[in-house]
C-alpha positions as CSV (number, residue, x, y, z in Angstrom):
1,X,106.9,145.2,113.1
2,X,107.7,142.9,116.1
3,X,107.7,142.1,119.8
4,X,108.4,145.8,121.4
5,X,107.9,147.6,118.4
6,X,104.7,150.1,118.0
7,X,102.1,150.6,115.4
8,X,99.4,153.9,115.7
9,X,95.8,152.9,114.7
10,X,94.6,156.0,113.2
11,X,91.4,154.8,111.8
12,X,87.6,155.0,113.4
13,X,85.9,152.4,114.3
14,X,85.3,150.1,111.2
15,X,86.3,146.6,109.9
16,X,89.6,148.0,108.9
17,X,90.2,149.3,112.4
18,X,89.6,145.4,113.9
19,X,91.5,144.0,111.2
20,X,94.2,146.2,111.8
21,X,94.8,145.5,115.1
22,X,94.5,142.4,115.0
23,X,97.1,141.9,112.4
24,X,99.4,144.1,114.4
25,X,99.3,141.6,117.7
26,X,99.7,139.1,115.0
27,X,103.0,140.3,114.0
28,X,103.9,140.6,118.1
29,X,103.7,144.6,117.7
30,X,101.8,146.7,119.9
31,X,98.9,149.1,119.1
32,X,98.8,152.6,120.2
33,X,95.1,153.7,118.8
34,X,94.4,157.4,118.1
35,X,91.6,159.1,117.8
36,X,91.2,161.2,114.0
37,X,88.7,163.4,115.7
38,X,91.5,164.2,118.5
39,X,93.3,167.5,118.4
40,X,96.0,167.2,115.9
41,X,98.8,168.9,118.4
42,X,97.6,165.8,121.0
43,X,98.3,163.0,117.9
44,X,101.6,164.9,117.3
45,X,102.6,164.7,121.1
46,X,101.6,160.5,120.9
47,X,103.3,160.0,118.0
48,X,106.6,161.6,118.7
49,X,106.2,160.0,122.1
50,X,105.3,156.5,121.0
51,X,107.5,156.4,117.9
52,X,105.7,153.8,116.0
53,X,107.0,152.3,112.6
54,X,104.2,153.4,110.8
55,X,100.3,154.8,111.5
56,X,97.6,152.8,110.1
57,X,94.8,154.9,108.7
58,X,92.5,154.5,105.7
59,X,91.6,156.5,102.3
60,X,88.8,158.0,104.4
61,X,89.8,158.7,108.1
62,X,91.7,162.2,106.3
63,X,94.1,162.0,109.6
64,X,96.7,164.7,109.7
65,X,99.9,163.3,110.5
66,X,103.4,164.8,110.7
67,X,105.7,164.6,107.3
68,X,107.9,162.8,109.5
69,X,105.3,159.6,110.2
70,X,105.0,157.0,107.5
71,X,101.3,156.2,106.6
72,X,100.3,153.0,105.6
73,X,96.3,153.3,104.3
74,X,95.5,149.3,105.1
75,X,91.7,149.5,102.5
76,X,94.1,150.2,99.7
77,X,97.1,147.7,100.2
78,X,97.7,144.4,97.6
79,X,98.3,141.4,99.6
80,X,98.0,139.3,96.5
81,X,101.6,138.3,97.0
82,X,101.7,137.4,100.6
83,X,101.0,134.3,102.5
84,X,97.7,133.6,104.4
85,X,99.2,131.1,106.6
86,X,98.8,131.8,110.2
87,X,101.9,133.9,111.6
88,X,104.6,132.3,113.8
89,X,107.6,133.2,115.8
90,X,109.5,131.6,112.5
91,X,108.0,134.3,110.7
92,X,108.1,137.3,113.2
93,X,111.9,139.3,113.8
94,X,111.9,137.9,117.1
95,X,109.8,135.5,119.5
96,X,106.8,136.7,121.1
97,X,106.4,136.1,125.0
98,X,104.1,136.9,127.7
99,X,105.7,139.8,129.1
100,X,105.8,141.7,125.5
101,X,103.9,144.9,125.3
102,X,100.6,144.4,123.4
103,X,98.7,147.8,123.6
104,X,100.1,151.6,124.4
105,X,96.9,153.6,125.4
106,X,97.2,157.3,126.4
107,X,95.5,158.9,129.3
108,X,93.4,162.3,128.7
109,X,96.3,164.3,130.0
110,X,93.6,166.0,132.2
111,X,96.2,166.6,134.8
112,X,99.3,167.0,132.6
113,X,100.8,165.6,129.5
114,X,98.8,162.3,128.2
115,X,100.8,159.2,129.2
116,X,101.5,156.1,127.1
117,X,100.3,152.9,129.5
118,X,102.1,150.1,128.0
119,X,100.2,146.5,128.7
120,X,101.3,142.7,128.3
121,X,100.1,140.1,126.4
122,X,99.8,138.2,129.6
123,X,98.1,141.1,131.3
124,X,95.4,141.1,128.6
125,X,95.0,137.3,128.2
126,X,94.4,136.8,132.1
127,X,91.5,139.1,131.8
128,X,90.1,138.1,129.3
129,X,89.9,134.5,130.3
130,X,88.3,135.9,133.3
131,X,85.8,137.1,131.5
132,X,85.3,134.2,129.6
133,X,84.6,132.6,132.2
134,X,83.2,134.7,135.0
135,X,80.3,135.5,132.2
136,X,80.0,132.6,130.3
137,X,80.5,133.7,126.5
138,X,79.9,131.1,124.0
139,X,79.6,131.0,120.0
140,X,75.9,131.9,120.5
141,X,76.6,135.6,122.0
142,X,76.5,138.8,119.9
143,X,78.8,141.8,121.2
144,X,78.4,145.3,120.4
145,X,81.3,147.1,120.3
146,X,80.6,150.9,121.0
147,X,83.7,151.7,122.7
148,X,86.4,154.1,121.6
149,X,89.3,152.7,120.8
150,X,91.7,155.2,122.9
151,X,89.6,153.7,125.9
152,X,91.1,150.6,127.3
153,X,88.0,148.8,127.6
154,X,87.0,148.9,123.9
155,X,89.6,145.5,124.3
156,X,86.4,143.6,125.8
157,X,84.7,143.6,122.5
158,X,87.4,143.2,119.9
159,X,89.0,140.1,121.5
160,X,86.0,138.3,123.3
161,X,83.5,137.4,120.9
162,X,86.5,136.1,118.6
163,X,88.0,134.0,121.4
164,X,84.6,131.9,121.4
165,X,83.6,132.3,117.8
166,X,81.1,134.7,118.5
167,X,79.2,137.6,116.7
168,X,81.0,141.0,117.0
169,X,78.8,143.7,115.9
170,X,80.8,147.2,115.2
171,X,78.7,149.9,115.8
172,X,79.0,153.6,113.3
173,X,82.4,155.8,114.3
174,X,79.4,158.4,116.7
175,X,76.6,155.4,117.2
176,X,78.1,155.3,120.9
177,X,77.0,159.2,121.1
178,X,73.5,158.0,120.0
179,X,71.3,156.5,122.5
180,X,68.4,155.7,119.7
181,X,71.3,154.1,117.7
182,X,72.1,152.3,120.2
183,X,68.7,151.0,121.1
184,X,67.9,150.1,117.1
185,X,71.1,148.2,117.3
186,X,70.7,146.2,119.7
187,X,67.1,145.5,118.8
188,X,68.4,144.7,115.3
189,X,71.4,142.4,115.8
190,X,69.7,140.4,118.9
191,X,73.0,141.9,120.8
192,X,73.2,139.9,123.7
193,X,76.2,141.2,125.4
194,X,77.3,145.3,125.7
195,X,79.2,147.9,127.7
196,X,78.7,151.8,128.8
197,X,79.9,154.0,130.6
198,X,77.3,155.0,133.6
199,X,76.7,158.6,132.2
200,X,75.8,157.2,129.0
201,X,73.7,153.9,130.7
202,X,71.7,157.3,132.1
203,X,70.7,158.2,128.7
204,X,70.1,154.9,127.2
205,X,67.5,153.6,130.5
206,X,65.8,156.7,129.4
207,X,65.7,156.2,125.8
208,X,65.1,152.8,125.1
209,X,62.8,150.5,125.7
210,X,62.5,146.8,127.2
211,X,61.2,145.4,124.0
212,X,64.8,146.9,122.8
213,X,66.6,144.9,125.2
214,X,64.8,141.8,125.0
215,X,68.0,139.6,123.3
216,X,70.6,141.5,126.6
217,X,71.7,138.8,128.8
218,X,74.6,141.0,130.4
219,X,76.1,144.9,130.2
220,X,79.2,145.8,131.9
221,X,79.3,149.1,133.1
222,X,82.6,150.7,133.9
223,X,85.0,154.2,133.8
224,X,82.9,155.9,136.1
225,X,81.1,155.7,139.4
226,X,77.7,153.9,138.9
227,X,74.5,155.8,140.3
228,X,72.2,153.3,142.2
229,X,69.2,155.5,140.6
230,X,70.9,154.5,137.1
231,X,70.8,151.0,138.2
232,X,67.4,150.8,139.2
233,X,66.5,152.2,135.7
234,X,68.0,149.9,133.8
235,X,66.8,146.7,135.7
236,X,63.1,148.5,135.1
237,X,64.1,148.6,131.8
238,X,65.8,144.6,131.3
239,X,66.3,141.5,132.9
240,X,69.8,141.4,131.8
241,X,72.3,140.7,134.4
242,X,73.9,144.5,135.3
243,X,77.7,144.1,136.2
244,X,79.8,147.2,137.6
245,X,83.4,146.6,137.1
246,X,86.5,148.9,138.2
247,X,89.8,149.3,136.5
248,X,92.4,152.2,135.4
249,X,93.9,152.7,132.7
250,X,96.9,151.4,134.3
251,X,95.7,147.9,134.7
252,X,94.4,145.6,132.0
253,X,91.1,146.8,131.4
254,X,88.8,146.1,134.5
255,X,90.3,144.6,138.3
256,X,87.2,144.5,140.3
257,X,83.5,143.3,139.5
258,X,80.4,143.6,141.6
259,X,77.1,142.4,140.0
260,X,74.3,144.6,140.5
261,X,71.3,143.9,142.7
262,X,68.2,146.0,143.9
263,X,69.8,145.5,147.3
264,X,72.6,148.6,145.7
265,X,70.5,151.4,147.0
266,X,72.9,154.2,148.3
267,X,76.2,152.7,146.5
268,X,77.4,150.1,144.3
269,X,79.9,148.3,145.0
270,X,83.2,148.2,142.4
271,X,83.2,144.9,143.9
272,X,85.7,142.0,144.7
273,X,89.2,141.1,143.0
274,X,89.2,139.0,139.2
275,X,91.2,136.3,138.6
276,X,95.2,136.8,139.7
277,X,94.4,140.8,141.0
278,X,95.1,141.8,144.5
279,X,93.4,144.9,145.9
280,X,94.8,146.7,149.4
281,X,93.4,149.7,150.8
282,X,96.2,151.5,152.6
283,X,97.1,154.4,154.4
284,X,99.6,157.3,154.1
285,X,102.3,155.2,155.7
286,X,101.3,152.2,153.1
287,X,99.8,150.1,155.9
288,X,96.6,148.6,155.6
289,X,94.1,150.8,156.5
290,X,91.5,149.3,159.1
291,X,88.1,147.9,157.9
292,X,85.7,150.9,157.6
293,X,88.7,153.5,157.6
294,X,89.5,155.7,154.3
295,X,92.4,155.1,152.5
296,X,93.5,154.5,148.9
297,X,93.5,151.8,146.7
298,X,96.5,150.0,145.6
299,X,96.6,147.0,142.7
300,X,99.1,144.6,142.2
301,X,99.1,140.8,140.5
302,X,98.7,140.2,137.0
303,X,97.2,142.7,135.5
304,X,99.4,145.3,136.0
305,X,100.7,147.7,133.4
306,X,104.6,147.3,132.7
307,X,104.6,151.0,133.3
308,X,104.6,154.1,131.3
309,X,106.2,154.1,127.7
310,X,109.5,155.8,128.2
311,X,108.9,157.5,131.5
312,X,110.5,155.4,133.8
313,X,110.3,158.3,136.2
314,X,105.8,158.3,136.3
315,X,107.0,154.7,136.5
């Protein structure tokens, strides 16, 4: 494993799963996470796509995998006879730079087959500097990480609370299906920090309640559009600052941010460009559309997504 080579996550969420990923970006690999509960035919098509050297699964994810795959179950390897120095490039098969690929997720395939989005290192570490600083995380904050792994933004809570030294609470494999879990969590852990999607933000503002959400100082809410009735809810509900951010899968994670106000009656916003993003709206003819005009959006900057993994045609 090594700069442009691929490893499969096939675990659920767990301490094995961060562990694992982590020690895959370590070696300058890059982690293409699938989903056990997935159909097996779509972990066949992602795996014969992504070709990874091996799939990193547990004794107790039970993932079906092709004879052709090599598993490596990570809760029952010996490391007794390896170093636990931090890696280097000395150590790794080849230096690791910026521009390397760090994750490979794959879209739904909602409108076709899924495709591999291949990310950089540099993409990844310019947003989440942003974030560092845009919301202030320090050693005191406690993240829950709910997020599926497949789903780019699940990044936001394996990597941010580590940068800083902070608490990183991993919630069950189905607690993000579980508003009540959700709620006891939080409650539990002091969990001052969180992200949802806004279907799911419906459920919880109707579930929980403010003495819940007392230790919230900020929840990001992305991968949808963001109902303003949702919005009011939740501020009802907590004083916690409500941030809607925008991003596809094609970009690291989230481009745009807009914090929430009670001013957001009949929209909200997806806000204003992050750190080293630009944002045009433009028309058919790829000229910028006038203010107030429809058009669509179009990213560029550092964020962007090398491309998709070996279709430089979608490219």
């Amino acid at each position: 494993v090594g700069p442009e080579s691929r490893v499969a996550l096939g675990m659920r969420r767990s301490l094995d799963l961060v562990v694992g990923m982590h020690a895959v970006l370590r070696a300058g690999g890059a982690y293409v996470p699938i989903d056990p509960d997935h159909p097996a035919e779509r972990t066949a098509y992602i795996l014969d796509s992504a070709a990874p050297v091996c799939v990193l699964t547990t004794s107790t994810d039970d993932l079906e995998l092709p004879e052709s795959v090599r598993r490596v179950q990570i809760d029952t390897l010996d490391t007794t006879a390896y170093s636990d120095a931090p890696v280097t490039d000395a150590d790794r098969i080849a230096p690791l730079r910026p521009d390397n690929t760090a994750y490979v997720i794959y879209t739904s395939g909602s409108t076709g087959r899924p495709k591999g989005v291949a990310v950089s290192e540099h993409a990844i570490v310019n947003q989440q500097l942003w974030m560092l600083d845009q919301y202030r995380f320090t050693a005191d904050d406690v993240y829950l990480q709910k997020t599926a792994t497949t789903f780019d933004v699940s990044l936001w809570g394996y990597f941010l609370p580590l940068l800083v030294g902070a608490k990183l609470v991993v919630a069950t494999p189905d607690g993000h299906r579980d508003p009540i879990y959700v709620a006891e969590t939080i409650a539990r852990h002091r969990v001052t920090v969180t992200d949802f999607v806004p279907s799911m933000l419906t459920v919880f503002v109707s579930q929980a309640t403010a003495q819940q959400c007392e230790s919230l100082r900020a929840v990001f809410v992305i991968g949808e559009a963001l109902p303003p009735e949702t919005a009011a809810g939740f501020r009802a509900l907590s004083g916690a600052g409500l941030h809607n951010l925008y991003g596809p899968t094609e970009a690291a994670v989230s481009v745009t941010s807009w914090e929430v106000t009670a001013a957001d009656t009949t929209t909200v916003p997806i806000g204003v460009p992050e750190w080293n993003v630009e944002v045009y709206v433009l028309d058919s003819r790829l000229r910028p559309a006038a203010i107030g005009a429809p058009g669509e959006l179009y990213l560029a900057g550092r964020q962007l997504a090398r491309g998709y993994h070996g279709r430089p045609d979608l490219t």
